[in-house]
C-alpha positions, 0 to 999 in steps of 0.5 A: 381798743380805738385807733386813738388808743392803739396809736396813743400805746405806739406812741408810748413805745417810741424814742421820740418819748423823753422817759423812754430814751431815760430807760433805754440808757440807764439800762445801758449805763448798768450793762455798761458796768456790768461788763466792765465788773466782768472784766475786772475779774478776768484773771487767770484761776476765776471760774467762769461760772463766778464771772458770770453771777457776778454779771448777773448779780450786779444788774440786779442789785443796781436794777432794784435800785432804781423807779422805787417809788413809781406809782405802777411796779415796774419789771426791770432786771436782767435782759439776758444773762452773763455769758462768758464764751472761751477761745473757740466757743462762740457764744452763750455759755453760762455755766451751772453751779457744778461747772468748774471751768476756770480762766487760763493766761491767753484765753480769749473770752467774750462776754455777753449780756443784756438789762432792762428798765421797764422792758427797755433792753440794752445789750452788749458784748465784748471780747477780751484776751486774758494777757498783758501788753498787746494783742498779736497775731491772729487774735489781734486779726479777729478782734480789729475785724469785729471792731471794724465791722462794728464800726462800720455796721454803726454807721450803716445802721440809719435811717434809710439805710437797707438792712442788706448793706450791712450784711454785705459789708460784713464780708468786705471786712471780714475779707480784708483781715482774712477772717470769716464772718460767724453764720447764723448771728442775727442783728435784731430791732429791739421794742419794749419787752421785745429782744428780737423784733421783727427787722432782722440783719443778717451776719451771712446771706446764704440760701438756708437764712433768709430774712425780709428786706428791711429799712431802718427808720428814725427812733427804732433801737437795734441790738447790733451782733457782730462775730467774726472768726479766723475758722470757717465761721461754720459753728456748731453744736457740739453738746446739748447739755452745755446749753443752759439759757432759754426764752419762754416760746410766749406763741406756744402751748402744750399740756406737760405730761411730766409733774417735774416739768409743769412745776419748772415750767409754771416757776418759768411763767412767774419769774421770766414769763418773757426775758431769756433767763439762764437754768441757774436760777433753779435750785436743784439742778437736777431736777431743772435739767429735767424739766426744761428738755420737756419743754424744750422738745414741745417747744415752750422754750427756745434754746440759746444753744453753745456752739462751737468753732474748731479747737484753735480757731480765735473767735470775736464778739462784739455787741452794742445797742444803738438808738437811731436818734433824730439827731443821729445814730447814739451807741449807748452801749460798748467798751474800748478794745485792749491794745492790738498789733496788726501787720496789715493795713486796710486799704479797701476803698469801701470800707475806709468810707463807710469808716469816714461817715458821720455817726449824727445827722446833719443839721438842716438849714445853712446856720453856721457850723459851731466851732468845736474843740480839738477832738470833738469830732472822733464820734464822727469818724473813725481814722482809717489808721487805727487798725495800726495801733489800738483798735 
């Protein structure tokens, strides 16, 4: 391939193409709906395995709906799939067919999931407590946590900003709610096809997570993870055959000795050859169990493991996608937070600053600034009061 071509196929990739930022947010329009889907049958009874093929099931009925008449096929679907993690489960539990866990009145859930259109992600969680009126205590802590960060991180994430800030402004706010900042949660750069690209930002530095230093530039898109605990946001794995969401390992290869396994593996390579995809797809569960931990032990697979906080411990999630636009940074992905009660205030000098940035870039030159009307700035800024009221 010549230099024109290889730059002509980088070019095709990037947010400064019309069509490219189009998928992106249809994408992020159906992911969008999917959680609020999710949501709507968060009650108390619901099976957490039925929540989670009703998130499944909508992005591909709404997907297939869309580029029908493209002249070239193009893959779109499910980018990740439907989690739902209860009270002190962190992430990535997506039951199979014979789990009978059921939604409880109190219940803090997050929900997490990812779609695509022509391999243009856009992900998003969101943590929800299964109760009327609003959140208190230490639950209403956690959740104003994450949202804060996610506010922040919103706001760092841009370009010039280094990858390192963020980090370290995760602990900032997760110290003023006295909550900890989950370990080993990575904020990735997305590509087409690409979850989890090269630039990385760290939830917590610490001496057995390293990533490179990084500097976020115009038209990249990032997948942004915030998780915070009111425990030691130490999770672990407690139950390797809780684990049921896999990604073809697409650098590996070994020859599969077992016929269960092959078999598994070459359905693996037809139908999710490179989006993570969930152990429910499979017919006989089994059988799937079978072949999947062959090729997990030879590494053709990487697990998205279930871990777990202490029992008692309220954990929050929340996940967007943004596009770090030349006009400024566009979240295309989220949902509001339920109404939170909070006895503290934060007064941390920092934080309220990072809160008080602009989310667009300004505009050069010295044009008059348009009057705009009344609310129109709420995007720009975020009133360093609302950890009071609704978060």
């Amino acid at each position: 391939m010549s230099d024109e071509e290889t730059t002509k196929e980088e070019k095709e990739l990037d947010l400064t193409q019309p069509d490219v930022v189009t998928k992106y947010k249809l994408a992020a329009e159906i992911a969008n709906k999917a959680l609020q889907a999710v949501l709507a049958d968060c009650k108390p009874g619901v099976k957490v395995l039925n929540l989670c093929e009703k998130g499944d099931s909508f992005m591909r009925d709404q997907t297939a709906n869309m580029y029908k008449n493209a002249k070239k096929k193009i893959e779109k679907g499910v980018a990740f799939p439907t989690c739902v993690s209860v009270n002190s489960v962190v992430c990535h539990y997506s039951p199979l067919a014979s789990d009978e866990t059921t939604i409880s009145e109190g219940d803090m859930l997050k929900i997490d999931l990812g779609c695509h259109i022509d391999g243009f992600i856009a992900v998003v969680a969101h943590t929800h407590v299964v109760q009327e009126g609003p959140v208190t205590g230490r639950a209403a802590d956690v959740l104003a946590a994450a949202n804060t960060a996610a506010e922040v991180a919103l706001r760092l994430i841009r370009p010039g900003r280094k990858n390192r800030e963020v980090t370290e402004a995760l602990q900032k706010v997760a110290a003023a709610y006295d909550c900890k900042v989950v370990e080993g949660v990575l904020s990735h750069q997305m590509k087409q096809f690409v979850i989890d690209a090269n630039k990385v930002v760290l939830s917590v530095s610490n001496p057995e997570t390293r990533v490179d230093d990084a500097e976020f530039e115009e038209n990249e898109v990032y997948a942004v993870d915030i998780v915070m605990s009111t425990g030691e946001g130490k999770p672990k794995l407690l139950d390797e055959k809780q684990t049921t969401i896999y990604k073809r390992a697409v650098d590996k290869s070994y020859h599969l000795k077992m016929k269960t396994s092959r078999l598994i593996f070459s359905e693996i390579n037809q139908k999710f050859s490179i989006m993570p995809f969930t152990a429910r797809s499979f017919d006989e569960e089994k059988r799937a169990r079978l072949g999947l931990v062959e090729c997990v032990n030879h590494e053709l697979l990487q697990p998205y493991p279930v871990l777990h906080e202490k029992p008692g411990d309220y954990v929050a999630h929340l996940k967007f996608t943004v596009l770090l636009m030349p006009n400024g940074s566009d979240k295309v992905t989220g949902h509001p937070l339920q109404e939170v009660n909070l006895s503290k205030v934060v007064e941390d000098p920092d934080i309220k600053a990072w809160l008080a940035l602009g989310t667009k870039a300004k505009k050069k030159g010295g044009g008059k600034k348009k009057k705009g009307k009344k609310g129109d700035s709420q995007d720009e800024s975020v009133d360093t009061t609302m950890e009071t009221a609704e978060a």
